[in-house]
C-alpha positions, 0 to 999 in steps of 0.5 A: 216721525209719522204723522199723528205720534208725538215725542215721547217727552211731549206726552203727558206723564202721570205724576208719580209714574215713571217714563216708559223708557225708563221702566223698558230698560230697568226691565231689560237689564234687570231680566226679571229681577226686583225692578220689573216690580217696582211701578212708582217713581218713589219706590224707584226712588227708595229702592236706589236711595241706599243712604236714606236721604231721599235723593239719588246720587250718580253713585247710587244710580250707576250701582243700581242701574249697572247691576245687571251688568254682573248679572248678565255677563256669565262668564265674569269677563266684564264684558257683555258678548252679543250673546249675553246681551237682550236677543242675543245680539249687539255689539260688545260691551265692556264694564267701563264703557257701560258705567260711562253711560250709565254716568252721562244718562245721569246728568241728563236727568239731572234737570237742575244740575245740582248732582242729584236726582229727586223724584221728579228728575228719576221719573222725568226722560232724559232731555 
């Protein structure tokens, strides 16, 4: 890492504000779409919490964070070609495999492992 540039987790957060990393990638695969617009971490939240309960779900963050997919994926095959995807290139991906990940990020932001993410885990980086 150069000198001078900290990790990403080490830098401060404004609270209520969501990561970064988090807001590139719900930019990227939202492509425009009602993510780009949400800035806090509490109209994240309300935005994916489609129960009302005030927390998040693995269910509820792999539909919302994995609708782009559909969107993206023009020819309905369930699978992003390099030409589907941000540039234009990357390797395939398939429906499940995207899901799979989706899943993992989700237990990575889950700090307190009890299966849920709140306001503070949703705007937190993975670890």
């Amino acid at each position: 890492m150069p000198a001078g540039r900290r990790h990403a987790a080490s830098r401060p957060r404004r609270p209520g504000h969501l990561c970064p990393g988090l807001v590139l990638c719900a930019g990227l695969l939202a492509a425009g779409g009602a993510l780009a617009q949400v800035e806090r971490t509490g109209d994240y939240l309300a935005k994916m919490d489609t129960d009302g309960d005030g927390r998040i779900s693995q269910a509820e963050y792999v539909a919302w964070m994995g609708y782009a997919f559909e969107r993206m994926d023009r020819n309905g095959d369930g699978v992003l070609s390099a030409e589907e995807q941000p540039g234009g290139k990357g390797r395939p991906i398939g429906l499940d495999a995207h899901r799979q990940r989706l899943a993992e990020r989700f237990k990575q932001q889950d700090a307190n492992g009890d299966g849920w993410l709140d306001a503070r885990e949703l705007a937190a980086p993975p670890l």
